[in-house]
Legacy VTK file of the C-alpha trace (Angstrom):
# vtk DataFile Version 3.0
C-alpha trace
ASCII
DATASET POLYDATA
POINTS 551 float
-50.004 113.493 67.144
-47.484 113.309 64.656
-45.167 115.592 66.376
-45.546 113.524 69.163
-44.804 110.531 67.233
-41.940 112.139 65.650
-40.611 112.796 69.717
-40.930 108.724 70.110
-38.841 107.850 67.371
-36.142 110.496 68.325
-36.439 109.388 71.470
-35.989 106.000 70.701
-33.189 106.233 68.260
-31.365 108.387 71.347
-31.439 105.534 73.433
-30.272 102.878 70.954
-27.500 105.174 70.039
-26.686 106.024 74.241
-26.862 102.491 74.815
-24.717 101.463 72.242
-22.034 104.107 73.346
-22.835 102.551 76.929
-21.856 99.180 75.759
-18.940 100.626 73.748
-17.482 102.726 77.292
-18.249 99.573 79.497
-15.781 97.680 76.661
-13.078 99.845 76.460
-13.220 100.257 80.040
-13.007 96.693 80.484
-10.553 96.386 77.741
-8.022 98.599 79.495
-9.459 96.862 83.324
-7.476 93.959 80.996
-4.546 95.714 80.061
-2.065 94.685 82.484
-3.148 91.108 82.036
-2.505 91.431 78.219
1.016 93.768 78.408
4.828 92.069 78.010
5.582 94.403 80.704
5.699 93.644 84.186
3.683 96.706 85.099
4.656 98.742 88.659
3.775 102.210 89.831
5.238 104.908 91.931
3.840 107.730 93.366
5.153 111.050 91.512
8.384 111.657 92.297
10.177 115.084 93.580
13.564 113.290 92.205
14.925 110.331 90.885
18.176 110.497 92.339
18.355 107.534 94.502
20.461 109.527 97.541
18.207 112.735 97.159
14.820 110.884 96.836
13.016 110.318 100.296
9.568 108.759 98.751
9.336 104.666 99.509
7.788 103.987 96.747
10.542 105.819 94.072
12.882 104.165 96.189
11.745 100.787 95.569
11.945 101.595 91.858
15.195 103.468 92.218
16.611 99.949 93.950
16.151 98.274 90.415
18.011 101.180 88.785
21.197 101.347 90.989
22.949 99.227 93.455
24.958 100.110 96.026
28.084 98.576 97.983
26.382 96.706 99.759
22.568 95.692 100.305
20.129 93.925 102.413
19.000 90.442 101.857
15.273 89.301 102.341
16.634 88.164 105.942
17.650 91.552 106.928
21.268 90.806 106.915
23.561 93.050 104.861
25.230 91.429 101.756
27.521 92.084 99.335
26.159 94.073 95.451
29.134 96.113 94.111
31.419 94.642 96.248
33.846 91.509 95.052
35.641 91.824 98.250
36.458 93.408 101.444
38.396 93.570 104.466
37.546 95.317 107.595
40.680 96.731 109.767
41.583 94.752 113.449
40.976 97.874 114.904
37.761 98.687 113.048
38.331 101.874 111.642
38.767 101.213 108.146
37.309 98.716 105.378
38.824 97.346 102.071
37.149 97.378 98.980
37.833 95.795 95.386
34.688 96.214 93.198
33.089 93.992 90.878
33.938 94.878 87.012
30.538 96.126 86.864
29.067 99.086 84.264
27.104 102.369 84.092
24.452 101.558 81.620
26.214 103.565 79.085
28.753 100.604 79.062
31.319 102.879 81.344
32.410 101.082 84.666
31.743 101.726 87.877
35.201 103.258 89.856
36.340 104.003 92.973
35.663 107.750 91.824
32.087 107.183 91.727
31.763 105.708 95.206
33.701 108.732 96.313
31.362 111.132 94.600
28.401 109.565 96.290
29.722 109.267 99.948
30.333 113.077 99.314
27.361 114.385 97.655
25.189 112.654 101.072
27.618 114.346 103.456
26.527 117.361 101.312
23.113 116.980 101.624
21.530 116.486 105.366
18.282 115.282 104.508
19.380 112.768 102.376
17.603 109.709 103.552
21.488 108.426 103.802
23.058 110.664 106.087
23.141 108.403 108.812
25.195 105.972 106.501
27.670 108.692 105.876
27.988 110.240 109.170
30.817 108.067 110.654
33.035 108.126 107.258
35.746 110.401 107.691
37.311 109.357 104.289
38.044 107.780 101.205
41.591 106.425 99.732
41.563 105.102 96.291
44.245 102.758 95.426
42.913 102.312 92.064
39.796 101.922 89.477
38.026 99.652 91.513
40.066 99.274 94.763
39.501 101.850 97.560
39.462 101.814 101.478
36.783 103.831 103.761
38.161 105.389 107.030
35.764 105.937 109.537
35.566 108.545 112.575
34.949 106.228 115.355
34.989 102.346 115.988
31.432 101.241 115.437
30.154 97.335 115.296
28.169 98.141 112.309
29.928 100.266 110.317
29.625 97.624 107.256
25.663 97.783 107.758
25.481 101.377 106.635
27.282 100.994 103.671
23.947 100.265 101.966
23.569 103.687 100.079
23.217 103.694 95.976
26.320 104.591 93.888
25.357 107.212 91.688
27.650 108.532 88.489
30.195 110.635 88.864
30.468 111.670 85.350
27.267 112.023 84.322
26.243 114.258 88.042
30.237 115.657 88.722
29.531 118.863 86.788
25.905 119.316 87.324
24.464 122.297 89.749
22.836 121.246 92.975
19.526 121.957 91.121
20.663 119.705 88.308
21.692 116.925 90.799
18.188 116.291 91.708
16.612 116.724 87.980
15.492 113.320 86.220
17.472 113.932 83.161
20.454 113.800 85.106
19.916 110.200 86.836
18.809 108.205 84.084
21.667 106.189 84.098
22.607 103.765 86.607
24.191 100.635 87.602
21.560 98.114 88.334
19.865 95.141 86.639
17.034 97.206 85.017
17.874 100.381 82.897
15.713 103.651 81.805
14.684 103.036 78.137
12.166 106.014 78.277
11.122 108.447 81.053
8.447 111.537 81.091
6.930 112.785 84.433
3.553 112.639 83.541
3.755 108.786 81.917
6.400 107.354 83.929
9.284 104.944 83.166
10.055 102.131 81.064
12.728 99.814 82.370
14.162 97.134 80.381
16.683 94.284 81.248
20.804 95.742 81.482
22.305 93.232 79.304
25.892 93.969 80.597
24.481 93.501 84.671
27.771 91.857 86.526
25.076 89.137 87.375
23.139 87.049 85.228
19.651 87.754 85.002
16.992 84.954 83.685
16.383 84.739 80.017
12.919 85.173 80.511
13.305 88.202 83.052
10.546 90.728 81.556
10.736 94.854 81.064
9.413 97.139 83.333
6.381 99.471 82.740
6.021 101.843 85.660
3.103 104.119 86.124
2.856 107.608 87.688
0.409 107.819 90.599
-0.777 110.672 92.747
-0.507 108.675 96.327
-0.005 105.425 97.758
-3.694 104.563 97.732
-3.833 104.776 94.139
-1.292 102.304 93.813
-3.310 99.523 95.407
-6.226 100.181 93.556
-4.665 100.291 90.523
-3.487 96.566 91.402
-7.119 95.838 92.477
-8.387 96.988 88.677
-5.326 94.632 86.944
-3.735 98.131 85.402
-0.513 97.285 87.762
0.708 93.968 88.716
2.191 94.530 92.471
1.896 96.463 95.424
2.829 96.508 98.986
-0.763 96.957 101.021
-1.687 96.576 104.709
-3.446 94.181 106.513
-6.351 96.680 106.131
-6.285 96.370 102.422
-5.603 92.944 101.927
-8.970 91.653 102.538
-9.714 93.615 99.117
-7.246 90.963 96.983
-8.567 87.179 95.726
-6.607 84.843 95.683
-8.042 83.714 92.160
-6.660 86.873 91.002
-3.531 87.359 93.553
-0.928 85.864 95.208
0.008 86.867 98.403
3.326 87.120 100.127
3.880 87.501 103.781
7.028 88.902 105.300
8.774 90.118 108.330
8.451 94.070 108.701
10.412 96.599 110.631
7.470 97.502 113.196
8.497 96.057 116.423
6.280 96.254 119.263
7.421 95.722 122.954
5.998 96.343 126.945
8.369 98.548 128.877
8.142 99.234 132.394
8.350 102.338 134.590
11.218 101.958 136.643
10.155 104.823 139.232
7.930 102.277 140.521
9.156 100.318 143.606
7.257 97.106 142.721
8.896 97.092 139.142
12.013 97.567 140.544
12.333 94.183 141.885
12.911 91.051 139.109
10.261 88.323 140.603
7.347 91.423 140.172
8.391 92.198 137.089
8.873 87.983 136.188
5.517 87.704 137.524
4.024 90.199 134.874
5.584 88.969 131.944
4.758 84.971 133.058
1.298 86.290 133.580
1.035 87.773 129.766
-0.170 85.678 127.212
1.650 86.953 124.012
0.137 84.778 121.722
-2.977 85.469 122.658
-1.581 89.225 121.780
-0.314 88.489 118.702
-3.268 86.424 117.661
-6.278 88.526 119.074
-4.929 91.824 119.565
-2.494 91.951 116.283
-4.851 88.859 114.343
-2.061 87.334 113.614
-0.423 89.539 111.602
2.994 89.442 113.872
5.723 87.430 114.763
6.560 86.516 118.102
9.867 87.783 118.905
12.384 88.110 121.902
14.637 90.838 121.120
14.047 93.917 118.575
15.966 92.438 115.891
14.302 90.878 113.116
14.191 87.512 113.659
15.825 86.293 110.581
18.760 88.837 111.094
22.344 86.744 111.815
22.694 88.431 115.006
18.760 87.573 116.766
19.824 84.028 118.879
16.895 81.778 118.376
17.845 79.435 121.069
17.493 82.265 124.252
14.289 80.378 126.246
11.242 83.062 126.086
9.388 83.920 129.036
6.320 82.363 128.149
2.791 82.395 129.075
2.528 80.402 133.047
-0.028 81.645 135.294
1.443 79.130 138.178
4.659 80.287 137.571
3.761 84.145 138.013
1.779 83.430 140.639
4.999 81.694 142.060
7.106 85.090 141.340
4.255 86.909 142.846
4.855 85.688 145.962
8.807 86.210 146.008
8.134 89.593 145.550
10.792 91.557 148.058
10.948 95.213 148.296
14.076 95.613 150.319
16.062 98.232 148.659
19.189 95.493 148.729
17.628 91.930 148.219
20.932 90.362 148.999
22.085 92.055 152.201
22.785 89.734 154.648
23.443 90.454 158.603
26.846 90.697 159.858
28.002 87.862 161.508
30.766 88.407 164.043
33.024 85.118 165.808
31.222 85.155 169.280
31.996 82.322 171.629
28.844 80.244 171.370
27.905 80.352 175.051
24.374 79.202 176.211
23.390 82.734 176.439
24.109 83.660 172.252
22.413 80.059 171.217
19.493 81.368 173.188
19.833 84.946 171.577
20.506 83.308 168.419
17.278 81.212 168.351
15.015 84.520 169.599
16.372 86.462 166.433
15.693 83.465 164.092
12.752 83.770 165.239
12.115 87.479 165.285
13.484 87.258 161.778
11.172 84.831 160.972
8.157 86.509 162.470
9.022 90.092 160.253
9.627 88.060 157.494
6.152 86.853 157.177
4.661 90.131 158.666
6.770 91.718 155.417
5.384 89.456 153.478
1.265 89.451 154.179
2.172 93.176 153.984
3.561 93.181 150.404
0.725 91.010 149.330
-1.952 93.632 150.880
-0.148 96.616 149.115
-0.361 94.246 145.783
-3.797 93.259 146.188
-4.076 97.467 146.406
-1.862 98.195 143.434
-4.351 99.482 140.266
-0.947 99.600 137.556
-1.610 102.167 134.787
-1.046 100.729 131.383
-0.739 104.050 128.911
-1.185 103.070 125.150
-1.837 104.823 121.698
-5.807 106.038 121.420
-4.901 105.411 117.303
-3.886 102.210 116.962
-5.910 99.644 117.224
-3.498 96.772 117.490
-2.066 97.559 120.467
-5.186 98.739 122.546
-6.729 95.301 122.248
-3.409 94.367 123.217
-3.411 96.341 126.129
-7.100 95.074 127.349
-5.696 91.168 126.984
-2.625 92.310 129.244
-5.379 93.851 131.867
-7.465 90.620 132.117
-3.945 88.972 132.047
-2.905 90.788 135.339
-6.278 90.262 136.903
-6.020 86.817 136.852
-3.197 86.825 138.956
-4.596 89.265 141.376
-3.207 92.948 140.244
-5.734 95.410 139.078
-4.373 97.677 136.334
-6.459 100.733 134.521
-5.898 101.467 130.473
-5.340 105.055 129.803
-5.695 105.795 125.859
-3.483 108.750 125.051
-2.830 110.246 121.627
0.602 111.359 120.208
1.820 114.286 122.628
0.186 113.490 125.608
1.706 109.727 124.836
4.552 111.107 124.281
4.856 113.564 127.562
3.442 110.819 129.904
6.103 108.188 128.996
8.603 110.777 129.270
7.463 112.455 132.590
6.638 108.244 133.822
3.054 108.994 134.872
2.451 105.312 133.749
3.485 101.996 135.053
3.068 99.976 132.001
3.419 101.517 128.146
2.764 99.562 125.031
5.262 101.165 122.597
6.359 100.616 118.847
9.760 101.358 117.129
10.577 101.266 113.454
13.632 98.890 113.493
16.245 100.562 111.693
18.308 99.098 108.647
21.283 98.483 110.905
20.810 96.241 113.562
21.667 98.244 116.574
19.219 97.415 119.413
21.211 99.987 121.741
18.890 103.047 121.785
15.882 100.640 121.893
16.987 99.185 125.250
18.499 102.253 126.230
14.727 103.833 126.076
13.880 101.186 128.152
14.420 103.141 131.447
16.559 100.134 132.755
20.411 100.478 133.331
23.193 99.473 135.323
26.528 98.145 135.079
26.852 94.570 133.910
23.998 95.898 130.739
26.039 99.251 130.173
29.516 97.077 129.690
27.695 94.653 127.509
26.370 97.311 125.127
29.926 99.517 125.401
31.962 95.894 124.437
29.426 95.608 121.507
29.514 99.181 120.141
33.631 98.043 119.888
33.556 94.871 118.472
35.116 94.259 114.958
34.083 91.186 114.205
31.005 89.525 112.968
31.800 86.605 115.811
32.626 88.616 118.439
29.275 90.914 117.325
27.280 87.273 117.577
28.515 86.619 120.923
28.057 89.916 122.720
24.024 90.043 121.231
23.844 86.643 122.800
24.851 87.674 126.502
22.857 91.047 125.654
19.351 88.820 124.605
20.432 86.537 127.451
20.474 89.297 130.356
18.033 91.228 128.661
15.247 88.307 129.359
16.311 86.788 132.317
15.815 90.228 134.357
12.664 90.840 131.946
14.441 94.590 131.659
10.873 94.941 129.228
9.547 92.939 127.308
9.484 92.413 123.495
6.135 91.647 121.992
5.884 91.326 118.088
7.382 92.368 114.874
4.591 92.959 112.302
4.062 90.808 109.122
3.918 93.027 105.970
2.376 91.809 102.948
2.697 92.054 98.783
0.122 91.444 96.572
1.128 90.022 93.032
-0.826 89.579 89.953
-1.593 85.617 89.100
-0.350 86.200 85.485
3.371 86.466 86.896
5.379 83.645 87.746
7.955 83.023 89.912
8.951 84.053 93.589
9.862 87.401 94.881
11.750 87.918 98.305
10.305 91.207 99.381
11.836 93.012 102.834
10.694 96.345 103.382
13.912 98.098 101.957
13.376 96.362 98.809
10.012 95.006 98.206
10.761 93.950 94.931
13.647 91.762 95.683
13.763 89.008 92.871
11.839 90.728 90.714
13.971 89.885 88.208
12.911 85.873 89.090
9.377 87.080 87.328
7.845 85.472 84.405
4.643 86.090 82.623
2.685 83.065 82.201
1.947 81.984 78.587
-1.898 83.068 77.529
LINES 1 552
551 0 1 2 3 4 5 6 7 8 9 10 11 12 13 14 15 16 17 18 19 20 21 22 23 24 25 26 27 28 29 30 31 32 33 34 35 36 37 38 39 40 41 42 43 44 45 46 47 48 49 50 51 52 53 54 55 56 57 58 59 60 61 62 63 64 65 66 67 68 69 70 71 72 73 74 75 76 77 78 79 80 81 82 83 84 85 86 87 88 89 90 91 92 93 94 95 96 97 98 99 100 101 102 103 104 105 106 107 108 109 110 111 112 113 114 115 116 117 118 119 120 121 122 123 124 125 126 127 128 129 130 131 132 133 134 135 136 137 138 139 140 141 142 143 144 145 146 147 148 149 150 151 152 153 154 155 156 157 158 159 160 161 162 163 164 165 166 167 168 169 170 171 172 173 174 175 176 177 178 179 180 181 182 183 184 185 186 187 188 189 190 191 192 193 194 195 196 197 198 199 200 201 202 203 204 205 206 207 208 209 210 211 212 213 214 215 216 217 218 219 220 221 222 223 224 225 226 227 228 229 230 231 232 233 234 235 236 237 238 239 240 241 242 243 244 245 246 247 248 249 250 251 252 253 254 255 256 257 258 259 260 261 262 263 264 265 266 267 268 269 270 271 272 273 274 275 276 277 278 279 280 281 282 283 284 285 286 287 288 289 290 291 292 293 294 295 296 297 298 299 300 301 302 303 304 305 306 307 308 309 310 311 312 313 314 315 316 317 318 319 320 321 322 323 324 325 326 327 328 329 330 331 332 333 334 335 336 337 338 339 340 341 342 343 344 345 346 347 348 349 350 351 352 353 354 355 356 357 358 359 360 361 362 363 364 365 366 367 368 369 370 371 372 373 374 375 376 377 378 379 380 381 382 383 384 385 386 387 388 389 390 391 392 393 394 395 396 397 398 399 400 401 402 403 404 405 406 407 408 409 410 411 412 413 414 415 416 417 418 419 420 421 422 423 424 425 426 427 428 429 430 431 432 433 434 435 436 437 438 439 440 441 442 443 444 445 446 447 448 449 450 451 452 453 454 455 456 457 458 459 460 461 462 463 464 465 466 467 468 469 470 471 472 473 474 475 476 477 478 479 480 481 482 483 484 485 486 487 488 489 490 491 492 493 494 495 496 497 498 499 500 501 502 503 504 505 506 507 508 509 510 511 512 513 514 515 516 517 518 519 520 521 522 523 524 525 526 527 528 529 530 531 532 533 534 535 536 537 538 539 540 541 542 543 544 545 546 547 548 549 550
């Protein structure tokens, strides 16, 4: 009995001493749930990197961090139009082939200034390097003549409207990478200086990166602009719980993951993505050959209905793949908007003559009794096939069933697709949904065994719409000169008014029709102050705006 008692007390004394190490864990777990809250940093994360060379590095998330680091030529605003960074001023050539550029007396955070030498390093260590995620920005620039220090002039290959746009890529330094192997280009200790408004104070791969404010940045920051603590994760998912548990201020989540965020304990910011989402038609198809069948179908579509049931609302309506903030999208182009009794109207103008504006020859006949007579008997012969073409296009509609092909995997766009069925349906044209996954997607839009296809595009950092509409499946002359003028143009007017016609022609034939562009959203701790303008090149875009709020 004693022993037994002896067991008890043990026993006992265990579980005081378990529970107090229980309440200890829970408070040093909850302690460091709080230490974001509590830090002078503005705390960030980024998934481990392969490099931190800005034109080597191909991971979004380094990137964004990488943006703070070093600027480039030229960037891209929160309205997707490019902008001025390094740039005090520039000149682009009549004929387009060249630009002008003076830099800004801006420094290398070991107080050195950025030259013309250093922008000519960079262009050339991307035309090195094929998978840099700038190639495409250096693929047109046959050149570089430096005048001096900070005055230089680019010389491209060929004419192109948007040569300025790709002049986004970071300027990296030339003396601190010039000498360095291709193995040592691409090594952290390398790139740990740069140009930008933040600098590396401290940097080890396992424990990240501390960033604090450049002093000598070429623009003024805030006074109460904050340092940078940025955590090492292992993926992107990690990232957003990390924001969830308050160990990391802000993250870029989905739509999926942003039911997870309070706003007592968030703010939220919406903005305009890159994922544009359109309808495009098979052109193989006699009945979407003609305009009033194809004006019928996209009258007949509700796409707000699609944007707020199939996409719940997280889209924009949009008339052209451009963003819609972007200086070159023309707001004031009339959308084809949701009308049954106007499709219904197109519906029955439907005409499948292979030349809708042939006319019969006349000839200058004396108008005897005998051609008046003749006359009158073909008007009305006319008139009689007319309507016998007519009850016989409706019968072949009534008998269409128009295959709509769409991604099995996403979600978004296969409730879509069912609103777009019951659309049709109401206007009398049966249609079947075929759910297709990557390959065979890919192989039936190619090989047109569809009539309708609900596709996506990721629109690209210069706004050039051609291969979009090109992919379309619709050409002919009067589109092709539009797009060849544009692809010449050297000005930003002349660029304006050329995507004007283009929008213009583009939805008064309905040539397909655009759909959405997807919101994206950032999720910010409510101890920061301030506004950020996030775009999804640069989600932290006026970061440097940020304030922590007094405890």
């Amino acid at each position: 009995m004693k022993r037994l008692r002896t067991l008890i007390i043990v026993l006992a004394i265990s579980a005081v001493v378990v529970g107090c190490d229980s309440k200890k864990a829970s408070e040093n777990k909850e302690e460091q749930g709080k230490s974001a809250i509590n830090s002078e940093y503005i705390n960030l994360s980024m998934v481990k990197p392969k490099t931190i060379n800005p034109l080597l590095n191909k991971d979004k998330s380094v990137g964004y961090i990488t943006n703070m680091i070093y600027d480039g030529l030229f960037t891209i605003d929160e309205n997707y139009n490019v902008v001025p960074q390094l740039v005090e001023e520039y000149g682009i050539a009549q004929d387009g082939m060249s630009i002008d550029i003076k830099l800004k007396d801006a420094k290398w955070h070991d107080k050195k200034p950025v030259t013309s030498e250093d922008v000519k390093f960079s262009i050339e260590l991307i035309q090195k390097n094929a998978e840099s995620p700038y190639d495409f920005s250096a693929k047109n620039i046959s050149s570089i003549s430096i005048t001096n220090d900070r005055e230089f002039t680019i010389k491209f290959k060929e004419k192109y409207a948007f040569s300025l746009e790709t002049l986004i890529f970071p300027i990296v330094s030339q003396s601190k990478l010039g000498s360095a192997s291709d193995k040592e280009k691409s090594e952290y200790k390398y790139n740990l200086i740069g140009n930008g408004p933040y600098k590396i104070e401290k940097y080890e791969e396992r424990d990240g990166m501390i960033l604090t404010v450049n002093e000598d940045y070429y623009d003024e920051s805030t006074k109460t602009t904050k340092d940078i603590k940025v955590g090492v994760v292992p993926d992107e998912e990690t990232q957003i719980s990390m924001v969830m548990a308050l160990d990391s201020d802000i993250a870029g989540v989905s739509l999926n993951d942003l039911s997870k965020f309070y706003e007592k304990e968030f703010n939220i910011t919406k903005y305009e993505g890159r994922d544009y989402e359109s309808l495009i038609f098979n052109y193989d198809n006699e009945f979407l050959k003609d305009i009033n069948f194809r004006k019928a179908i996209a009258y007949s579509i509700n796409r707000k209905q699609i944007v707020d049931e199939g996409y719940m609302g997280d889209a924009k309506l949009v008339n052209f793949p451009l963003n819609s903030n972007s200086k070159y999208y023309n707001k004031d182009i009339a959308s084809v908007n949701y009308n049954k009794e106007k499709s219904k109207q197109y519906l029955d103008k439907v005409d499948l003559k292979t030349d809708p504006n042939a006319e019969k020859e006349k000839t200058n006949v004396k108008e005897d009794k005998t051609t008046v007579e003749k006359e009158k008997t073909d008007a009305k012969e006319d008139k009689a096939k007319a309507e016998k073409d007519k009850a016989d296009i409706k019968a072949k509609i009534s008998k269409l069933n128009l295959k709509i092909v769409v991604n099995k995997n996403n979600t978004e766009r296969i409730k879509s697709a069912h609103i777009i069925s019951e659309n049709l349906k109401a206007i009398g044209i049966k249609s079947t949904i075929e759910e297709l996954e990557g390959k065979e997607l890919e192989n039936a839009i190619t090989s047109k065994k569809y009539d309708l296809a609900l596709v996506g595009w990721e629109l690209s950092s210069v706004p050039d719409a051609k291969s979009i509409i090109e992919n379309s499946g619709y050409s002919d002359k009067k589109l092709n000169s539009y797009l060849e003028s544009l692809y010449v143009a050297t000005t930003e007017s002349q660029i304006k008014g050329i995507y004007k016609s283009i929008q213009k022609y583009i939805n008064d034939n309905v040539i397909f029709m655009s759909l959405a562009i997807r919101d994206d959203y950032i999720v910010t701790n409510r101890r920061l102050e301030g506004k950020v303008s996030p775009n999804d090149f640069d989600i932290y875009e006026g970061l440097i705006n940020l304030n922590i709020k007094d405890k």
